[in-house]
ROPADO-161803 format. One record per residue (C-alpha): z, y, x. Coordinates in steps of 0.02 Angstrom, whole numbers, plus 32768, in hexadecimal, padded with zeros to 4 digits. Layout:
N
ZYX...
// end
This chain:
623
8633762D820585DB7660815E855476EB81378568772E808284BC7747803A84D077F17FF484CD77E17F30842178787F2C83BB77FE7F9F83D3776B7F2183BC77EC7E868311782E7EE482EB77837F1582F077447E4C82A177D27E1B81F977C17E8D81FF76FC7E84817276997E2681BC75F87E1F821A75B77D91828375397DF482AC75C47EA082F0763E7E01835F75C27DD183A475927E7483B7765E7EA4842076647DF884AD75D67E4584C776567ECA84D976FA7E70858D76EC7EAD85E176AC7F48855B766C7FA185587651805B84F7761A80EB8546759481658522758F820984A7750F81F38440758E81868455754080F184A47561804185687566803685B775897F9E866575C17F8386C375A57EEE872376397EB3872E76967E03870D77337E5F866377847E1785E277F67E6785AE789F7E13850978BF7E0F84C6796C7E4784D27A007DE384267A3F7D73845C7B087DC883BD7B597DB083C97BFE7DFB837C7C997D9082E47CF97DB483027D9C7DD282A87E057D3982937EB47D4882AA7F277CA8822F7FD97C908224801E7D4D81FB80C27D0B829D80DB7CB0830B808F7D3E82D680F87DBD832A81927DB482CA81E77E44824881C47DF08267822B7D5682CD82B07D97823082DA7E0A81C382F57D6D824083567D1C825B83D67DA0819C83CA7DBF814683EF7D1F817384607C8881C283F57C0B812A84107B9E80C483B37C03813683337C40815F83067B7C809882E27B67808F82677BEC8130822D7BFA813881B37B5380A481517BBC80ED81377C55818580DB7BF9810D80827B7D80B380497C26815A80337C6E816C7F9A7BF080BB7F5B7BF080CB7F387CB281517EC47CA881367E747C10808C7E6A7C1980377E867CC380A37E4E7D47806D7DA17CF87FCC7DBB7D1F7FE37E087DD080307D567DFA7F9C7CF67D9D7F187D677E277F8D7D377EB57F6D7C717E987EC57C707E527E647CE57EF67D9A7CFD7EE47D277C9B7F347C807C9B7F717BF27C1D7F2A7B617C307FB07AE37BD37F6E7AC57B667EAE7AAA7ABF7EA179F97AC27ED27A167B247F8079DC7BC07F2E7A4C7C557F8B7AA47CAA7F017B4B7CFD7F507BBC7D237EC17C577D3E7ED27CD47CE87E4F7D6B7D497E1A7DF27D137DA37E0D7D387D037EA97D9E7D217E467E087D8E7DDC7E297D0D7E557E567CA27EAF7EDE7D317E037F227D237E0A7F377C707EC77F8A7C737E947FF87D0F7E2080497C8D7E7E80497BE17F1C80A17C497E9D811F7C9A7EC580EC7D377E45815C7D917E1181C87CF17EC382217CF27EB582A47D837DFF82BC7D597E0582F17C947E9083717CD27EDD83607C257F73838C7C757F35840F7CFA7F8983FD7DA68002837B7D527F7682F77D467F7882C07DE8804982AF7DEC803D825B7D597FAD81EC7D9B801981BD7E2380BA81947DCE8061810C7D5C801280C57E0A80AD80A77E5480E380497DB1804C7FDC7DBE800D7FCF7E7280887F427EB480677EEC7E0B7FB37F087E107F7D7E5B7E5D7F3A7ED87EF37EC37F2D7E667F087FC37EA47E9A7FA97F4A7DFB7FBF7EDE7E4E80557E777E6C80C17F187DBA809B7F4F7D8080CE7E997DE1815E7EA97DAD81987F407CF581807EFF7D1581F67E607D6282767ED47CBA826E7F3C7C46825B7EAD7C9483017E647C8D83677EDE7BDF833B7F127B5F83E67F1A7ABB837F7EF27A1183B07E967A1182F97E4C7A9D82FC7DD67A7982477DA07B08820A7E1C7B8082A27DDF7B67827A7D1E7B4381D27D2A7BB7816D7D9D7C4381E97D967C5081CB7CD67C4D810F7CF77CE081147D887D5681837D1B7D27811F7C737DBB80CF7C1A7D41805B7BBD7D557FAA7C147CA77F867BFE7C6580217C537CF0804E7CDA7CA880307D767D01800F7E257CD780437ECB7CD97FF37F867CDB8032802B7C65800780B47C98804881567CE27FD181CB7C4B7F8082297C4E7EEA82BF7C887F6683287D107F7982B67DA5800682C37DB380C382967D39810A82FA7CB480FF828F7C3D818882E77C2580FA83777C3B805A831D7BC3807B82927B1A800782C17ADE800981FD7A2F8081820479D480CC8162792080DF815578D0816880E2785E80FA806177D581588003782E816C7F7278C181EA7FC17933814F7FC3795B810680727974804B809D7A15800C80F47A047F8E81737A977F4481E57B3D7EE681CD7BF07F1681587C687EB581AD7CF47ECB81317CCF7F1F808A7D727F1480147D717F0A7F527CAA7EAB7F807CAC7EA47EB97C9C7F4A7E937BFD7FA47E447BDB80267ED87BF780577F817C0680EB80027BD580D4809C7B958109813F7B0280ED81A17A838133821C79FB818481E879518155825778F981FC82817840821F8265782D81E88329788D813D82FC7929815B834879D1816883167A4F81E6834B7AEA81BD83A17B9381E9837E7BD2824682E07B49829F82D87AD2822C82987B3781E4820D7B1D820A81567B6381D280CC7B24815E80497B2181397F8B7B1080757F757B0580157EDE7B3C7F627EF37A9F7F207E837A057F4E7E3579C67F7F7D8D79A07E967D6F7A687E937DA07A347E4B7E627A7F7E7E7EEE7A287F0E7F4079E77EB57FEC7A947E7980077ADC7DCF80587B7D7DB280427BA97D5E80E57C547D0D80CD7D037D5180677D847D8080E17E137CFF80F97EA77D84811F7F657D8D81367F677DE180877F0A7E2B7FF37EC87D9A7FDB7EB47DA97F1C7E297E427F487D887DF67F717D577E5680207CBE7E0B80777C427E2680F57BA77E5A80D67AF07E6581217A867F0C80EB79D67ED880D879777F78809C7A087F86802779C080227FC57A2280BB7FCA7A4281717F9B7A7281ED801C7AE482557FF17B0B82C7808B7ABA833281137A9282B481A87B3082F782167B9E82F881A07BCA824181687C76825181BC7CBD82F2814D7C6882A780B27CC9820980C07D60825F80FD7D7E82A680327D8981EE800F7E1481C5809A7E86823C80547E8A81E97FB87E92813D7FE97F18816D80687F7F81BE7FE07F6881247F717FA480A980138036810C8002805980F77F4C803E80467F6A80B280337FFC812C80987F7F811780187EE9813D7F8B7F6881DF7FD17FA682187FE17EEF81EB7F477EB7821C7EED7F3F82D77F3F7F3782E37F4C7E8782DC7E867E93835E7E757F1183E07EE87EB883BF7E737E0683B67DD87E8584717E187EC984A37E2D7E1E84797D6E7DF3848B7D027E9385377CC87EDD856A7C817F74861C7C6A7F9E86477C757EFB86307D2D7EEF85877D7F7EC9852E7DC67F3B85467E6E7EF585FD7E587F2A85F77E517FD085F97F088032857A7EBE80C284E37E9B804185067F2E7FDC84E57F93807E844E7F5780A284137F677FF8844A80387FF983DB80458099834B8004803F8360804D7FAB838080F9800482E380E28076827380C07FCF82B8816A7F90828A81B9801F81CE8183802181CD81977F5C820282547F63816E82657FEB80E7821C7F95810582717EF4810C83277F54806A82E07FA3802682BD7EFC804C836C7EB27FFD83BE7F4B7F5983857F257F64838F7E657F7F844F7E867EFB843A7EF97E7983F17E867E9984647E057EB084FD7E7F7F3785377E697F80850A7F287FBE85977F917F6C85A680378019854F80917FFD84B880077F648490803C7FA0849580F18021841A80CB7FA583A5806D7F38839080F87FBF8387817480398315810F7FA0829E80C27FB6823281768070824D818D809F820380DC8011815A80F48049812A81928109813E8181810E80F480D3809C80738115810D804081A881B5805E812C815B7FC880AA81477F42812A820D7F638165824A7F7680C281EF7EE7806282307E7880F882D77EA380DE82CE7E8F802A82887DCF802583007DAA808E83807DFD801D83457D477FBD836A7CC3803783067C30804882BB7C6A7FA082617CFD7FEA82097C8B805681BF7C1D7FC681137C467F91812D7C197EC981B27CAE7ECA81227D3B7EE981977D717F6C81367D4A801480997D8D7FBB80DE7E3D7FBC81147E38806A805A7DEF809E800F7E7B803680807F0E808380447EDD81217F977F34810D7FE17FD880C08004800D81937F3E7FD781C17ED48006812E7E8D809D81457EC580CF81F17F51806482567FEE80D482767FB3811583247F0F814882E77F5781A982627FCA81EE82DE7F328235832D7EFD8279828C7FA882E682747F8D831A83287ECE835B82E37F1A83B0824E7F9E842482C67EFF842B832E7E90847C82B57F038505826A7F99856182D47FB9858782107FE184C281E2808184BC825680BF8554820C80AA8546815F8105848B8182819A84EC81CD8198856B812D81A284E780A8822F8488810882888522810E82728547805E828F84A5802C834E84A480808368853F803383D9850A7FBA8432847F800F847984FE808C84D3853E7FFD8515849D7FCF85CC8473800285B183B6803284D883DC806B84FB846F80D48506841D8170848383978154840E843D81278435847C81C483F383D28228836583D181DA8333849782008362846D82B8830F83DA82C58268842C8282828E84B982F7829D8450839D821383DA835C8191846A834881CF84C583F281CB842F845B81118410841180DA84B9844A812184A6850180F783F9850D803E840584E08005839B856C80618305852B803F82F2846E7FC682808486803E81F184BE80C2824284498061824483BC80BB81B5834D816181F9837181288292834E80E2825082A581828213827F820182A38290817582F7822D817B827C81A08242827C81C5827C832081BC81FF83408111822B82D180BF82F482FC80F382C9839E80AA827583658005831D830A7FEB8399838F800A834684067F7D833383787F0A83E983497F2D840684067EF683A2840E7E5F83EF84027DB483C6834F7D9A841083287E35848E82897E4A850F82487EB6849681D57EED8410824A7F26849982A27F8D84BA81FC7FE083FF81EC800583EF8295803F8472828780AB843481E980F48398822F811583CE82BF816E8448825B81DF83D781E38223836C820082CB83058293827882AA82B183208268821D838F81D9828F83EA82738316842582CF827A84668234823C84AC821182D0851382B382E4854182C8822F85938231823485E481D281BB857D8119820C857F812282438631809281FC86B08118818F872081468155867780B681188621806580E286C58105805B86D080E98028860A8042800C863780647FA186D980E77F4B866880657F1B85D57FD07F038645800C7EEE86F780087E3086D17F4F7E2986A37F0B7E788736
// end
């Protein structure tokens, strides 16, 4: 009995070897070599050869201008703003189209393997804490500013356009950003605060706005966020420990711990603390939370009273330095009443939940723009992959789900550009407050499952870290936590219909509005009739069901999110500029389970006997 030695395990064998006399030995038995059953060497004679394997390298999947191969994309801004406009803006978006993958997704790739670290202390056990970025970060920093990143929604060159345009070029760059967009949405959220602040110091008006929305690299400054505390979570008005004393000079001292402070690079800060009373105490609760102005160091380029603890070691982001930190009469500028920390912060959320959603957009692209070139490339079976019905499925879901979240982020995006600029109708600026936490938690639950899908649209070569492949899908994951998980922004919609009987209605006007035209449309009429009834049943069964919605709230999140953004496809599928394709997607949309909370209700599933036996089954075992 013989064992052929496989011809690869002599060729790898030669290859690694370091001894003359073993290579020559491994070259006699390139062909027809055996093992006996002794163990030893047999050799065969035979003119039959071995061929060695092939050199098949398979091709990396390169992606051409995004802007101009996304057609829902463009048709959006055409039936959005006057062609006027459009034509100003619209030569930099493809110009920026081109610089992204020529230029920057090179350096995205270059942040991923070279992450910041923290140096403690020098050489001579002096504490220093700086943190060391890379040189590609650096350089995102320097394009965030030249491509007026931030500065485009606040010079209003293009009046309530700004913003849509703003958030078109972010969805270009975010998921080839090397996670600068993190930082950027913070900044952002910063300007919006900074503008909009009534104070009788202008300094922080005139001074650090002009620095957040500069596009000169060497004076465009970024923001953090310091909210989440040891306590951690959303609810801030009980798990903020951080106090602020008054000093004599009207600036107040921070004292306490940041347990995780993203983008720890940045130049300034908002954040909350408690301020101490003239008796020494603190108030509990929301109440005795203000918000903050904090510059990250002094006027000798120190830190201001800050230790940076450690740098987080998470699942993702990693190319963002986020660290802890320990306040220690950290000087500050208060820049709220004393009660109202909370609502001051809350102008910030909005914005940084708007940008998780134009990064959770930009991922979904990406990621499936990759697979369709990947499918155009790859073979297996000898037929490519774009051959076989199965994987071209799977790709149309994806692609169709992307469209879907696309369409809502860019109405989003609109909404508050004719909000900052007002000229919003009272029903718009309904639906921007109510769809703000319907759009970031339902795009931020669509990234994870679509980016998972998509690397695995690439085989084993989705799982391999060189690729930049499993970096996306690492990164996605924080787009459903950041900024409130998908429950706690559940909550949030559930506040919004709280506040305003005029919220739920002016949501059930614009769907209506919006189907219009597809009920006029031969192959749309039914689908427009769906997505009426579904909104219909959704919004009776949440008026009769009142006692419930607090259990119900994520379904009821999602037929929201559903049946909108059903309806945003159905008039875009009837506009002018409307394809084939955005029929498909509009009728894909509108065919899928457009109401979990009616089903919900209707099976029993936030009943008492029912939740009592969920909790037995998830807890029962504990106890």
């Amino acid at each position: 009995m013989f064992k052929r030695i496989p011809f690869y395990v002599i060729f790898r064998l030669n290859e690694r070897c370091q001894s003359t006399r073993l290579k020559e030995l491994l070259n006699c038995f390139k062909t027809n070599t055996f093992i006996n059953k002794n163990g030893n060497f047999q050799v065969c004679s035979t003119d039959a050869t071995v061929q060695p394997p092939t050199n098949f390298i398979q091709q990396q999947p390169i992606l051409s201008n995004q802007y101009l191969k996304d057609p829902l994309l463009r048709s959006f801004l055409k039936l959005e703003v006057p062609s006027s406009i459009l034509s100003e803006f619209e030569e930099d978006l493809i110009k920026f189209g081109d610089k992204v993958e020529q230029e920057i997704y090179a350096i995205h790739l270059q942040c991923d393997r070279q992450q910041p670290t923290l140096i403690s202390y020098d050489a001579w056990g002096k504490r220093v804490d700086v943190i060391e970025t890379s040189s590609a970060w650096k350089k995102m920093h320097a394009i965030s500013a030249t491509e007026g990143f931030i500065s485009i929604p606040y010079e209003r060159k293009y009046k309530e356009y700004s913003r849509l345009y703003q958030v078109v070029k972010l969805i270009l760059f975010s998921s080839a950003s090397g996670l600068y967009s993190c930082p950027l949405a913070m900044t952002d959220g910063a300007a919006k605060i900074t503008e909009e602040l009534k104070l009788e110091e202008d300094w922080l008006k005139k001074g650090v706005f002009g620095k957040l929305t500069s596009r000169n690299p060497l004076k465009f400054w970024t923001s953090g966020q310091w909210m989440t505390e040891r306590r951690g979570g959303s609810d801030v008005a009980a798990s903020t420990e951080t106090i602020a004393k008054k000093d004599k000079d009207g600036f107040y001292r921070l004292y306490g711990n940041k347990w995780f402070t993203s983008a720890t690079d940045a130049n300034m800060a908002f954040t909350l603390a408690r301020v101490v009373q003239e008796n020494g105490q603190t108030i509990s609760g929301k109440n005795g939370l203000a918000m903050f102005y904090v510059a990250v160091k002094d006027e000798d380029g120190q830190l201001n009273n800050i230790e940076i603890v450690n740098l987080k070691n998470k699942l993702g982001t990693r190319q963002m330095p986020t660290a802890e930190l320990q306040l220690n009469g950290t000087k500050a500028f208060k820049v709220s009443p004393t009660d109202k920390g909370i609502s001051y912060i809350a102008t910030m959320l909005t914005i940084t939940r708007i940008h998780n959603a134009i990064s959770a957009v930009s991922y979904m692209r990406r990621i499936v723009n990759m697979a369709c070139q990947f499918a155009t490339e790859r073979q297996a079976f000898k037929h490519l992959l774009k051959d076989f019905p199965l994987h071209v499925k799977t790709l149309a879901k994806l692609e169709m789900e992307t469209r879907g979240a696309t369409i809502l982020v860019l109405h989003l995006g609109h909404l508050l550009g004719l909000q900052e600029n007002k000229k919003s109708s009272p029903l718009q600026d309904n639906l921007l407050r109510l769809l703000t936490p319907i759009t970031k938690l339902y795009t931020g639950k669509q990234a994870v499952a679509v980016v998972s899908e998509g690397l695995e649209c690439f085989g084993g070569q989705g799982y391999i870290e060189d690729t930049g492949i499993p970096t996306m899908l690492r990164d996605s994951q924080v787009l459903p936590i950041w900024e409130g998980t998908t429950n706690i922004l559940s909550l949030d919609v559930l506040r919004a219909l709280h506040s305003s009987k005029e919220i739920l209605e002016s949501f059930g006007n614009n769907v209506r509005m919006l189907v219009s035209s597809a009920s006029q449309h031969e192959l749309l009429n039914t689908a427009s009739c769906n997505v009426v009834k579904a909104m219909d049943e959704t919004m009776q069964m949440m008026i009769s069901n009142k006692d419930v919605l607090a259990s119900a709230a994520r379904d009821l999140a999602f037929s929201f999110a559903r049946i909108y953004i059903s309806a945003l496809l159905l008039r875009h599928a009837t506009s002018p500029e409307s394809t084939p394709s955005d029929v498909k997607t509009a009728l894909y949309w509108s065919e899928m389970e457009l109401t979990p909370f009616c089903n919900g209700i209707k099976k029993g599933a936030y009943h008492s006997d029912n939740l009592t036996s969920e909790f037995d089954l998830v807890f029962g075992k504990h106890t």
